[in-house]
PQR file with spaces between the fields and no chain letter, atoms N, CA, C, O and H, PARSE charges and radii, in Angstrom:
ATOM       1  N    UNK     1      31.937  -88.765   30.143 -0.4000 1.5000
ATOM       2  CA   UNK     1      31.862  -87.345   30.319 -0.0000 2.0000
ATOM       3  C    UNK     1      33.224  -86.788   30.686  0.5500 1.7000
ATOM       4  O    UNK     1      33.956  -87.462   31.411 -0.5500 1.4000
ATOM       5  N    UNK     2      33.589  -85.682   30.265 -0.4000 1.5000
ATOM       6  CA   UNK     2      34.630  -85.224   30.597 -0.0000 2.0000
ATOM       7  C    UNK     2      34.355  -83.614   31.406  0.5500 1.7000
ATOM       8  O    UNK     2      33.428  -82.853   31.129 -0.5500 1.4000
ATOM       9  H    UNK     2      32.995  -85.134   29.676  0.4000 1.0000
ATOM      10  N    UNK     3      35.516  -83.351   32.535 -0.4000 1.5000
ATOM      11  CA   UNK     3      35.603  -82.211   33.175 -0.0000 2.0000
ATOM      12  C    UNK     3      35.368  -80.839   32.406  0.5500 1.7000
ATOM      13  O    UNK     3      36.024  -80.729   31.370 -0.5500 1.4000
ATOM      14  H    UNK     3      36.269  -83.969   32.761  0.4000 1.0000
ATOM      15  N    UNK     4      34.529  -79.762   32.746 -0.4000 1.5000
ATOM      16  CA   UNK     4      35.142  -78.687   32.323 -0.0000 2.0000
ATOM      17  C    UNK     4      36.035  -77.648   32.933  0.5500 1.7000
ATOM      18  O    UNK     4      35.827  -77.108   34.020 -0.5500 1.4000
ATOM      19  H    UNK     4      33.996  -79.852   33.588  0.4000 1.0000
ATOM      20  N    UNK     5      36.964  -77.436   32.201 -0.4000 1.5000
ATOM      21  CA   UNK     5      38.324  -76.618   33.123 -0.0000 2.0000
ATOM      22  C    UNK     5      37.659  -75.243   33.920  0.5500 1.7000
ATOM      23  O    UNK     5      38.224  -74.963   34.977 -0.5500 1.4000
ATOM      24  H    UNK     5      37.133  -77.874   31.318  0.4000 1.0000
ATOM      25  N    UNK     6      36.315  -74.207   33.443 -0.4000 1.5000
ATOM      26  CA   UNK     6      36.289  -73.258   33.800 -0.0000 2.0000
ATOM      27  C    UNK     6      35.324  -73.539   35.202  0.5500 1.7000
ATOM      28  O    UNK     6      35.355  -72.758   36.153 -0.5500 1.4000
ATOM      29  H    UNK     6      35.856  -74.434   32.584  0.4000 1.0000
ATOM      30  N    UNK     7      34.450  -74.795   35.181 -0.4000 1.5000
ATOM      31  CA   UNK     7      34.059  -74.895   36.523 -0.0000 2.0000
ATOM      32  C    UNK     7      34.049  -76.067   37.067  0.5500 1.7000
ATOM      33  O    UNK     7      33.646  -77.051   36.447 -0.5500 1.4000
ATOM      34  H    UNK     7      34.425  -75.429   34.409  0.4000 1.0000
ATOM      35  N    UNK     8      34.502  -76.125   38.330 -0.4000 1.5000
ATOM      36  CA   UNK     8      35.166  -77.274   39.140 -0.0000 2.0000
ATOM      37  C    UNK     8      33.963  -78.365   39.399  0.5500 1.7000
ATOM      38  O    UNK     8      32.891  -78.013   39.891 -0.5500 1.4000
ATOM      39  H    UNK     8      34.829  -75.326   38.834  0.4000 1.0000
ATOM      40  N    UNK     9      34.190  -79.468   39.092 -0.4000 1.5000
ATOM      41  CA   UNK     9      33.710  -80.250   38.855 -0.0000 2.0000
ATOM      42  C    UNK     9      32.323  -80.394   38.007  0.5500 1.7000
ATOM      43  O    UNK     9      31.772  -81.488   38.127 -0.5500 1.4000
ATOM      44  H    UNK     9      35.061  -79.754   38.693  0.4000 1.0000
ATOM      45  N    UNK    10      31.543  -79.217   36.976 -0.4000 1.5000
ATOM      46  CA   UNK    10      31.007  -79.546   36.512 -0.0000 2.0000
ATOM      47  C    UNK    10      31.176  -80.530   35.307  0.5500 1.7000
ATOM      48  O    UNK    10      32.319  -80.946   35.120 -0.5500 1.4000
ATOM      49  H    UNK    10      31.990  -78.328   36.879  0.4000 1.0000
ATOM      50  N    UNK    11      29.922  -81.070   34.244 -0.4000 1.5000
ATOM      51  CA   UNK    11      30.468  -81.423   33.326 -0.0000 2.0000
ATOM      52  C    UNK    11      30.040  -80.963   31.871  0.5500 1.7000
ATOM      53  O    UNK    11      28.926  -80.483   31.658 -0.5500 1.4000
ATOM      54  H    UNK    11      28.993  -80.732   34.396  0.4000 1.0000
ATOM      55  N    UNK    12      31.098  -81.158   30.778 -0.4000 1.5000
ATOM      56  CA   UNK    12      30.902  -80.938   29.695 -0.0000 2.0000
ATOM      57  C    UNK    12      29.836  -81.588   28.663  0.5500 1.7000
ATOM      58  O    UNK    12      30.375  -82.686   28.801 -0.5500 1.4000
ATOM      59  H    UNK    12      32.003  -81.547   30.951  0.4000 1.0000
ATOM      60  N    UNK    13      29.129  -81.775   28.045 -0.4000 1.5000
ATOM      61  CA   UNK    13      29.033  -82.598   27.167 -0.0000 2.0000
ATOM      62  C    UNK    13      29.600  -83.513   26.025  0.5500 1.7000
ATOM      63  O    UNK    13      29.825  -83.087   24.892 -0.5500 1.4000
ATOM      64  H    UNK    13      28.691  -80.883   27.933  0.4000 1.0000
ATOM      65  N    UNK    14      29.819  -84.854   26.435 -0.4000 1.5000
ATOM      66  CA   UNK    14      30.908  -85.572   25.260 -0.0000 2.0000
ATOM      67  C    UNK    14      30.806  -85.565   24.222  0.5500 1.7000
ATOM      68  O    UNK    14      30.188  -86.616   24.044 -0.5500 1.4000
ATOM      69  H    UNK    14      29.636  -85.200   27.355  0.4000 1.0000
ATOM      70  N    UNK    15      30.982  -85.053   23.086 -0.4000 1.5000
ATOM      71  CA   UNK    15      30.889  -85.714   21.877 -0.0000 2.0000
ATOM      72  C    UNK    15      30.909  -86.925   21.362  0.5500 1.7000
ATOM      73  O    UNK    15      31.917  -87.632   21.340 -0.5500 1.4000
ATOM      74  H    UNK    15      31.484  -84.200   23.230  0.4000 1.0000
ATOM      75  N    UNK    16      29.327  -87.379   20.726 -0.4000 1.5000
ATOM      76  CA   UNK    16      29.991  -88.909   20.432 -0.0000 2.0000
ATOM      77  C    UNK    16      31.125  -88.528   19.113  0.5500 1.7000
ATOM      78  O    UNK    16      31.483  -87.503   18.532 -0.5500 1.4000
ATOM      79  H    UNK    16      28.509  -86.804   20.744  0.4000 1.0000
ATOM      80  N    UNK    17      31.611  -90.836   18.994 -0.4000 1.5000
ATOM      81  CA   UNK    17      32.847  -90.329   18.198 -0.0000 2.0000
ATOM      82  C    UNK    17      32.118  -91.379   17.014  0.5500 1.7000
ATOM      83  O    UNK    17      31.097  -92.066   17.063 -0.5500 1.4000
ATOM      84  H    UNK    17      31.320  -91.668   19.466  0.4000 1.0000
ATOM      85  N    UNK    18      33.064  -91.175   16.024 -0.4000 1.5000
ATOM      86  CA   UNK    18      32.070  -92.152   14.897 -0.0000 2.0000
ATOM      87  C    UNK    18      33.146  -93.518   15.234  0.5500 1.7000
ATOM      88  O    UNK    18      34.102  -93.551   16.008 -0.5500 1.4000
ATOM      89  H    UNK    18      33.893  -90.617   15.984  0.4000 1.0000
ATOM      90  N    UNK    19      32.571  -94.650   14.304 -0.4000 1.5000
ATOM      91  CA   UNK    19      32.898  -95.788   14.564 -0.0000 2.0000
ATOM      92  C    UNK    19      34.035  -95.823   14.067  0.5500 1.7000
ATOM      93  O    UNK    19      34.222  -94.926   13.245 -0.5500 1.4000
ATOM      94  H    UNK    19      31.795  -94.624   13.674  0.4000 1.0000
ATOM      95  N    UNK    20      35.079  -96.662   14.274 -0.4000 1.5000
ATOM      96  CA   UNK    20      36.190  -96.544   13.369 -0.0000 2.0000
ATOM      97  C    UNK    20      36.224  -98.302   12.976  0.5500 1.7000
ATOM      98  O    UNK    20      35.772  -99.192   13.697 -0.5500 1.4000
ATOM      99  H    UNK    20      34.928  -97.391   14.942  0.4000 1.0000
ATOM     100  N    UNK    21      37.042  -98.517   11.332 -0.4000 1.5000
ATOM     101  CA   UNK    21      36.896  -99.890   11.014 -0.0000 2.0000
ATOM     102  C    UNK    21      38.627 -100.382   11.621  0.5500 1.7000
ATOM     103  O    UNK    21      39.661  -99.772   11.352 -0.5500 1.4000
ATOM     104  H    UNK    21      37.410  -97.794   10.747  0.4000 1.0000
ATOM     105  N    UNK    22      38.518 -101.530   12.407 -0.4000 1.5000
ATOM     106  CA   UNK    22      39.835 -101.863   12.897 -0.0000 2.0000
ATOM     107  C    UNK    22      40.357 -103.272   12.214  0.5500 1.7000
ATOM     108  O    UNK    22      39.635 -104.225   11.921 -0.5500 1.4000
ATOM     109  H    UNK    22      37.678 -102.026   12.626  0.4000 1.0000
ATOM     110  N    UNK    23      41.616 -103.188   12.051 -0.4000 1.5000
ATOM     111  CA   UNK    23      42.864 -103.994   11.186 -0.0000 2.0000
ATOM     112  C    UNK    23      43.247 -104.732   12.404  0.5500 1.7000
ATOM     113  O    UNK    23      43.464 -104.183   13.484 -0.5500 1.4000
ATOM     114  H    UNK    23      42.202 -102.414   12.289  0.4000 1.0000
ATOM     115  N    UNK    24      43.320 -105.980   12.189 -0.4000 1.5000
ATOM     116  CA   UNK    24      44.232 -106.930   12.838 -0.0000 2.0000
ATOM     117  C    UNK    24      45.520 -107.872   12.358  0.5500 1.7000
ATOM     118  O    UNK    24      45.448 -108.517   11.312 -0.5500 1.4000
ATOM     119  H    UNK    24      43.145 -106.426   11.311  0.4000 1.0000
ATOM     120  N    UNK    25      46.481 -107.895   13.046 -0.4000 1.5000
ATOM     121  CA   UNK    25      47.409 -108.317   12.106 -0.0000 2.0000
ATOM     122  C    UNK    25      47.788 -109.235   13.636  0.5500 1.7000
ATOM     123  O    UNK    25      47.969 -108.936   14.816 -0.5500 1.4000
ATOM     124  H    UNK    25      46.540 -107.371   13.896  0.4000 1.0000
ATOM     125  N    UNK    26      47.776 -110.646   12.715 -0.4000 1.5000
ATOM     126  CA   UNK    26      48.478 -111.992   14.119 -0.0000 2.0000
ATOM     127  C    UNK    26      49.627 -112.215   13.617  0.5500 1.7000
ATOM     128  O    UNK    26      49.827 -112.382   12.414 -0.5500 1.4000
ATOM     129  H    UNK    26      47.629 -110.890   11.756  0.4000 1.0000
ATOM     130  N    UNK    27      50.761 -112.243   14.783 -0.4000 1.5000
ATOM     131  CA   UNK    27      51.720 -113.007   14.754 -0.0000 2.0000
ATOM     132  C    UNK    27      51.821 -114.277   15.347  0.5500 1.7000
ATOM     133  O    UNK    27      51.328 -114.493   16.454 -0.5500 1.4000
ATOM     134  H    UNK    27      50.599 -112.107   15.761  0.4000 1.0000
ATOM     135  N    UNK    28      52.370 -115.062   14.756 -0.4000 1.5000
ATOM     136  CA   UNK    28      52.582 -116.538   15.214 -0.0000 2.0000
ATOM     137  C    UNK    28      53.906 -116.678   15.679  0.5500 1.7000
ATOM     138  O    UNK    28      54.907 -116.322   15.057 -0.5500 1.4000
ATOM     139  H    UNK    28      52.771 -114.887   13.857  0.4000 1.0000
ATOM     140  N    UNK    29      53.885 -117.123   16.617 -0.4000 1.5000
ATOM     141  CA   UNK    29      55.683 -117.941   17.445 -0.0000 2.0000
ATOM     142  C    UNK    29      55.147 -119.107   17.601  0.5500 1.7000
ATOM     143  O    UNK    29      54.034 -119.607   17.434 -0.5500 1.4000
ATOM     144  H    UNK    29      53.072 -117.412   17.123  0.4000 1.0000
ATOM     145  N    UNK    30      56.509 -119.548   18.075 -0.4000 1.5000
ATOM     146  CA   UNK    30      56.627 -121.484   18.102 -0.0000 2.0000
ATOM     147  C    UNK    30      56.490 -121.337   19.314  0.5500 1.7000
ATOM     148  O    UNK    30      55.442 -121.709   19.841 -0.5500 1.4000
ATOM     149  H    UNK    30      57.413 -119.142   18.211  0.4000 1.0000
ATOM     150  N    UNK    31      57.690 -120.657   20.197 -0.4000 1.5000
ATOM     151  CA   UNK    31      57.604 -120.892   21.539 -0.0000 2.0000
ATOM     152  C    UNK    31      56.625 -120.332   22.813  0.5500 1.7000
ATOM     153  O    UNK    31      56.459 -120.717   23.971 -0.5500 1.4000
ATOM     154  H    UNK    31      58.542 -120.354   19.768  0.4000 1.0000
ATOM     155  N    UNK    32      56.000 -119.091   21.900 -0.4000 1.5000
ATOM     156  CA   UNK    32      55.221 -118.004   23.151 -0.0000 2.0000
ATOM     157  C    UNK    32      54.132 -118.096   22.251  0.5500 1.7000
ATOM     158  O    UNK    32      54.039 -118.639   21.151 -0.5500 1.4000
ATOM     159  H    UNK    32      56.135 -118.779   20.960  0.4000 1.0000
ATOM     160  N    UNK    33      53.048 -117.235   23.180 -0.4000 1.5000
ATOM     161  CA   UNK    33      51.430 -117.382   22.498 -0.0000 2.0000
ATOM     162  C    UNK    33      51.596 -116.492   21.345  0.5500 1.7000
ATOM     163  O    UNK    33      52.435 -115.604   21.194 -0.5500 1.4000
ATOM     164  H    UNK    33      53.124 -116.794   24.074  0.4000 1.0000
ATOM     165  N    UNK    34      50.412 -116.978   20.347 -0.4000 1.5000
ATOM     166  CA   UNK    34      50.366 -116.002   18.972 -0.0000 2.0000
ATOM     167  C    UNK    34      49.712 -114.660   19.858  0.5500 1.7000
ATOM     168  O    UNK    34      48.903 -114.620   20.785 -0.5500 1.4000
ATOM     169  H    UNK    34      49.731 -117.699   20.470  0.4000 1.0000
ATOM     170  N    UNK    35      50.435 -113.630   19.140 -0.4000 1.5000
ATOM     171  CA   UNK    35      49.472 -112.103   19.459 -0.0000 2.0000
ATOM     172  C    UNK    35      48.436 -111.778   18.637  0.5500 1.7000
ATOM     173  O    UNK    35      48.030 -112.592   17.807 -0.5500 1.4000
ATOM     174  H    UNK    35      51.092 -113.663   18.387  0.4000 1.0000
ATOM     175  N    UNK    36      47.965 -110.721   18.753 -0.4000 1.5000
ATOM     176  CA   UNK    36      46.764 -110.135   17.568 -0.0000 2.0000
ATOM     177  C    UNK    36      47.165 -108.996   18.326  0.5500 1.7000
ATOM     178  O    UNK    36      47.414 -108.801   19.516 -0.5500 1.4000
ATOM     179  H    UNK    36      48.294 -110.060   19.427  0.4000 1.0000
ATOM     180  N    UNK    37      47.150 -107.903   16.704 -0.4000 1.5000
ATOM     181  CA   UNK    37      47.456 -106.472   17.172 -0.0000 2.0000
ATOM     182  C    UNK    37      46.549 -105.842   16.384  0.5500 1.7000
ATOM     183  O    UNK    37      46.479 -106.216   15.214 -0.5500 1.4000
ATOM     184  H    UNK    37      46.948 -108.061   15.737  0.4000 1.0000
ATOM     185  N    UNK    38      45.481 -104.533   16.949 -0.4000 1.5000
ATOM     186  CA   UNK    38      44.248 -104.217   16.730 -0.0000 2.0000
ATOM     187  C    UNK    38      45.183 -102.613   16.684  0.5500 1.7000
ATOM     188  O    UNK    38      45.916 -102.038   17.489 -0.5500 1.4000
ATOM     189  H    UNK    38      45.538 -104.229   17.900  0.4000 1.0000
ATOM     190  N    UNK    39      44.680 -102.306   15.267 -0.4000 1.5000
ATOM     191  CA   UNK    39      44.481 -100.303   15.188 -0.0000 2.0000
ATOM     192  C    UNK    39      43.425 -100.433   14.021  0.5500 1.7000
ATOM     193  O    UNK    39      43.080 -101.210   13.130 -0.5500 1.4000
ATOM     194  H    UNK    39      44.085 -102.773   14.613  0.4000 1.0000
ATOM     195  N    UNK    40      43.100  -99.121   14.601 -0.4000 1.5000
ATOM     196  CA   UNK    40      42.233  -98.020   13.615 -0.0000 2.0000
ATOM     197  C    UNK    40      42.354  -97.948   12.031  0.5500 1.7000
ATOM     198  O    UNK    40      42.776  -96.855   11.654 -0.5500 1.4000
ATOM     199  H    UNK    40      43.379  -98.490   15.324  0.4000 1.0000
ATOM     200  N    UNK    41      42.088  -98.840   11.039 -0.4000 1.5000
ATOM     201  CA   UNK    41      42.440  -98.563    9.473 -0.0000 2.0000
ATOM     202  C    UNK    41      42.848  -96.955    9.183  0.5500 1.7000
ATOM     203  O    UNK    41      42.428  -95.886    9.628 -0.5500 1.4000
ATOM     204  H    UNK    41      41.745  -99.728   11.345  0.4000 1.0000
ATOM     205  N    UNK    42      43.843  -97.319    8.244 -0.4000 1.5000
ATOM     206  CA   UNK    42      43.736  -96.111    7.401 -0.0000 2.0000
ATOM     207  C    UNK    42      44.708  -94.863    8.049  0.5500 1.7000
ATOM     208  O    UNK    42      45.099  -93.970    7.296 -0.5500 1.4000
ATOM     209  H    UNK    42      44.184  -98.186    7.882  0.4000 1.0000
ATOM     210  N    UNK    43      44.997  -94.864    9.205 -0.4000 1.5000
ATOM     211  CA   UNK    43      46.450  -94.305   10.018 -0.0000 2.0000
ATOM     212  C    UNK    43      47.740  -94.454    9.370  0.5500 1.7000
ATOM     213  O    UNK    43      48.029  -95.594    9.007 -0.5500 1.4000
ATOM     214  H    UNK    43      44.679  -95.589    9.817  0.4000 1.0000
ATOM     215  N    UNK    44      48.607  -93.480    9.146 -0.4000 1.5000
ATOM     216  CA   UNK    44      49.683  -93.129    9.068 -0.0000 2.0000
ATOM     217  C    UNK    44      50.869  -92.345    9.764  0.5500 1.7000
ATOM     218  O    UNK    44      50.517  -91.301   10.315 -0.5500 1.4000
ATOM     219  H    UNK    44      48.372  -92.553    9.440  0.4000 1.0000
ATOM     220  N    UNK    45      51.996  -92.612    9.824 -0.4000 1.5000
ATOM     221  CA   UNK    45      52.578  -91.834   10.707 -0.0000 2.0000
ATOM     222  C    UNK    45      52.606  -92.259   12.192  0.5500 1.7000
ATOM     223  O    UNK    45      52.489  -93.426   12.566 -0.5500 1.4000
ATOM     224  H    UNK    45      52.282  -93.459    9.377  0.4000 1.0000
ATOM     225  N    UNK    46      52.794  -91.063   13.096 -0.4000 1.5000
ATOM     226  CA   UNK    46      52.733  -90.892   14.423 -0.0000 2.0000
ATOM     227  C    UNK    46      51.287  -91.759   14.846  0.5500 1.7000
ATOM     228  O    UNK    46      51.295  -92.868   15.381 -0.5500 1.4000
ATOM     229  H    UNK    46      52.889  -90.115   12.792  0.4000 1.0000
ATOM     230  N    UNK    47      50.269  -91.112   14.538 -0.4000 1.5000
ATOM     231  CA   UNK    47      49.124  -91.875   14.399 -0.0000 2.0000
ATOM     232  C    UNK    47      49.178  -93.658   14.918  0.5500 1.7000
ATOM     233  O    UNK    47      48.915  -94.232   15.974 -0.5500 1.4000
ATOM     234  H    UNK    47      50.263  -90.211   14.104  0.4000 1.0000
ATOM     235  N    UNK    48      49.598  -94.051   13.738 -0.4000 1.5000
ATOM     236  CA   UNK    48      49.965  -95.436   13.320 -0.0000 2.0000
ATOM     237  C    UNK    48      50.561  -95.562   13.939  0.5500 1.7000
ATOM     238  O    UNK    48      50.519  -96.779   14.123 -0.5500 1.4000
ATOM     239  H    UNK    48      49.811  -93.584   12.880  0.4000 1.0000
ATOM     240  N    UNK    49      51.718  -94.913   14.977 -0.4000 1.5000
ATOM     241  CA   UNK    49      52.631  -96.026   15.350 -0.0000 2.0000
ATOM     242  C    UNK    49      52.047  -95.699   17.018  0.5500 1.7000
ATOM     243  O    UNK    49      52.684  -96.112   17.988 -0.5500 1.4000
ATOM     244  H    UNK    49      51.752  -93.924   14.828  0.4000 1.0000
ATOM     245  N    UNK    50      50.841  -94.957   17.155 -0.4000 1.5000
ATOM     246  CA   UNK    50      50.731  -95.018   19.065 -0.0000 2.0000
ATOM     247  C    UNK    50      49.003  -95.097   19.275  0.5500 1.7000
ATOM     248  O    UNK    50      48.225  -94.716   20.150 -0.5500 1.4000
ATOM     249  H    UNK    50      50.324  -94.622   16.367  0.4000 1.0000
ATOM     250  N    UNK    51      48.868  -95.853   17.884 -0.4000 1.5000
ATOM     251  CA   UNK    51      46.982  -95.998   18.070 -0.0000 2.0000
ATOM     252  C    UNK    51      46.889  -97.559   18.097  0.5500 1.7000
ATOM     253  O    UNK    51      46.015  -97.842   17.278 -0.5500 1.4000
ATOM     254  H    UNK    51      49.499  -96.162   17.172  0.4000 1.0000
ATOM     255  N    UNK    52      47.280  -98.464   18.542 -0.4000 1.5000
ATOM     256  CA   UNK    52      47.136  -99.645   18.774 -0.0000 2.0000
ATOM     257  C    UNK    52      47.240 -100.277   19.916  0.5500 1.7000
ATOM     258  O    UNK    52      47.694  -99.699   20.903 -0.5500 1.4000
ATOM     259  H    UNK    52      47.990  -98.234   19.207  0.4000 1.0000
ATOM     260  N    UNK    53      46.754 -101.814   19.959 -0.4000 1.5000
ATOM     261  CA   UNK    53      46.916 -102.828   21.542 -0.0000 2.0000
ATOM     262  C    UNK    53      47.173 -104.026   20.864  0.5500 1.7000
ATOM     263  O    UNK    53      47.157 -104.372   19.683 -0.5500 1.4000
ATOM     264  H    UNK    53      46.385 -102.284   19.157  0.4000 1.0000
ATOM     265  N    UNK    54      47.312 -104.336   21.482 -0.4000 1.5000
ATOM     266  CA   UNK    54      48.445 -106.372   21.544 -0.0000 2.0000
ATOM     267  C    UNK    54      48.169 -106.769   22.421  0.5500 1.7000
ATOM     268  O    UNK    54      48.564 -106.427   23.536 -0.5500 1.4000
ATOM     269  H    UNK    54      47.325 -104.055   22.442  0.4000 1.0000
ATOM     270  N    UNK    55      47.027 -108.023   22.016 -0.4000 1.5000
ATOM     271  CA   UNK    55      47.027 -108.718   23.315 -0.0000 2.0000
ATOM     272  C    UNK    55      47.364 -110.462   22.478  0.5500 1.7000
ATOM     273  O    UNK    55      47.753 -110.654   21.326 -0.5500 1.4000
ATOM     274  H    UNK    55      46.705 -108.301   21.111  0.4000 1.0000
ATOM     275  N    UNK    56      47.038 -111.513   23.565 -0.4000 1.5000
ATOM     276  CA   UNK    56      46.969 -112.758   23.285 -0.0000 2.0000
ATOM     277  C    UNK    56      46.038 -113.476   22.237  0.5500 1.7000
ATOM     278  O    UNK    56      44.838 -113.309   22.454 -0.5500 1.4000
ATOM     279  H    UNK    56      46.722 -111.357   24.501  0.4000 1.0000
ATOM     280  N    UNK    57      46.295 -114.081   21.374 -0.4000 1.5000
ATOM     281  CA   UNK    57      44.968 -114.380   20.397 -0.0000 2.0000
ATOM     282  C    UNK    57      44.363 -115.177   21.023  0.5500 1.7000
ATOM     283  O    UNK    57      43.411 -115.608   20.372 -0.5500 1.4000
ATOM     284  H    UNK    57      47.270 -114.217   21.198  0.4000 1.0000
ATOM     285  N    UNK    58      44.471 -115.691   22.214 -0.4000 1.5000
ATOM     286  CA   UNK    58      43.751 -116.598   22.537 -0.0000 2.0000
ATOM     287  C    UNK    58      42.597 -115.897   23.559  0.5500 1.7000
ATOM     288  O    UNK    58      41.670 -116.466   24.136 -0.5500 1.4000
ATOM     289  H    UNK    58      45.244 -115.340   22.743  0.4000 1.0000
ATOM     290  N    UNK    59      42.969 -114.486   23.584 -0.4000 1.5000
ATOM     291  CA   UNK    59      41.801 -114.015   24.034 -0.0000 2.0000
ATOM     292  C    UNK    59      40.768 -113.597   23.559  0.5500 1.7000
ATOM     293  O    UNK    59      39.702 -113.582   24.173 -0.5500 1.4000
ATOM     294  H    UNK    59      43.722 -114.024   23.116  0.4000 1.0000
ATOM     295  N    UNK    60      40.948 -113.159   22.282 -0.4000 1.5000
ATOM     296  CA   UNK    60      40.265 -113.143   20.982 -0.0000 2.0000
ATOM     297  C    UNK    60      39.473 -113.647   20.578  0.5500 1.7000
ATOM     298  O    UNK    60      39.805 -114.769   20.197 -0.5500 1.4000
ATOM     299  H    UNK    60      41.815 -113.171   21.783  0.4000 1.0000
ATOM     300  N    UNK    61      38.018 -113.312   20.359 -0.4000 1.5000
ATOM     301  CA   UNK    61      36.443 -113.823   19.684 -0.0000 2.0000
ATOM     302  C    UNK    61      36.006 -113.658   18.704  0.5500 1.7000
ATOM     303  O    UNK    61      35.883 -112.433   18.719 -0.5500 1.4000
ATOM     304  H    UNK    61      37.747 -112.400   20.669  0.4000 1.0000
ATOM     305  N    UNK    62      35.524 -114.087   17.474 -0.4000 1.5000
ATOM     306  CA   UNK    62      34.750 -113.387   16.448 -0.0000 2.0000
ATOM     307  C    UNK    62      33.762 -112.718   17.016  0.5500 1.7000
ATOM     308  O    UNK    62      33.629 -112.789   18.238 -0.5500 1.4000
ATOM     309  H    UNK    62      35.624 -115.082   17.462  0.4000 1.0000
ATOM     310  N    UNK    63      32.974 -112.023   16.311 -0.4000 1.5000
ATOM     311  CA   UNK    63      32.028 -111.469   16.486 -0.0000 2.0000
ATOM     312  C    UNK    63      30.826 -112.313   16.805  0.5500 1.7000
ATOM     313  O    UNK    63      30.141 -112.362   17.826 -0.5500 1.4000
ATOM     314  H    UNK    63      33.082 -111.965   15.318  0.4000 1.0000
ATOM     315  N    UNK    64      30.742 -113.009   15.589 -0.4000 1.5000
ATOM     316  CA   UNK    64      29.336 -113.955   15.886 -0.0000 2.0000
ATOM     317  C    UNK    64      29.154 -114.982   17.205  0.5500 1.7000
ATOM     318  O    UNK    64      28.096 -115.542   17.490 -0.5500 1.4000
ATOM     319  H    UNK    64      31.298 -112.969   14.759  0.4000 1.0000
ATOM     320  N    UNK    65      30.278 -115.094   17.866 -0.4000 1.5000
ATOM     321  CA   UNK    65      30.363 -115.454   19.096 -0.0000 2.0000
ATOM     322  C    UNK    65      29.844 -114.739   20.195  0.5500 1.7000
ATOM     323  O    UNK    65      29.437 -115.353   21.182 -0.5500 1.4000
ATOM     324  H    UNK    65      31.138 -114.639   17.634  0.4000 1.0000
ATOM     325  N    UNK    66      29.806 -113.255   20.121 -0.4000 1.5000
ATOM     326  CA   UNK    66      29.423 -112.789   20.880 -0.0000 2.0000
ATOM     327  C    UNK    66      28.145 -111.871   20.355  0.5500 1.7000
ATOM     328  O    UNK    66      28.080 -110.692   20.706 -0.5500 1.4000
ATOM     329  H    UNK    66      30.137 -112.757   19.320  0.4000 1.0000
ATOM     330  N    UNK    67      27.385 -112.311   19.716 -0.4000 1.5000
ATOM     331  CA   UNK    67      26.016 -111.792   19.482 -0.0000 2.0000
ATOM     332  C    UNK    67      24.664 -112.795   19.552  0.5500 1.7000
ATOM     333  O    UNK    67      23.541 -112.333   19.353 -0.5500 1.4000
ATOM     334  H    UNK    67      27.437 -113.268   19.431  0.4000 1.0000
């Protein structure tokens, strides 16, 4: 939920958001852990370059692992 500005502390109603399909792209090193970097398909631009996360692949699950 998010604040509404005209009254103090009430709340707004959120909009849900639709699903988005996400791209992963791993890098491999010799010396440090491989990464996996997760954005939103289909981004360009500004977009693309501040809609993503990087974490460790070794933190990383398929799906069917977790269903």
């Amino acid at each position: 939920m998010s604040l509404n500005p005209d009254g103090a502390g009430s709340a707004a109603t959120e909009r849900p958001q639709a699903p988005h399909e996400l791209s992963m792209t791993v890098v491999e090193y010799t010396s440090e852990p491989d990464r996996c970097t997760v954005s939103p398909r289909g981004l360009s631009g500004v977009a693309k370059l501040s809609t993503w996360m990087t974490v460790d692949k070794s933190v990383v699950v398929g799906l069917d692992a977790m269903r």
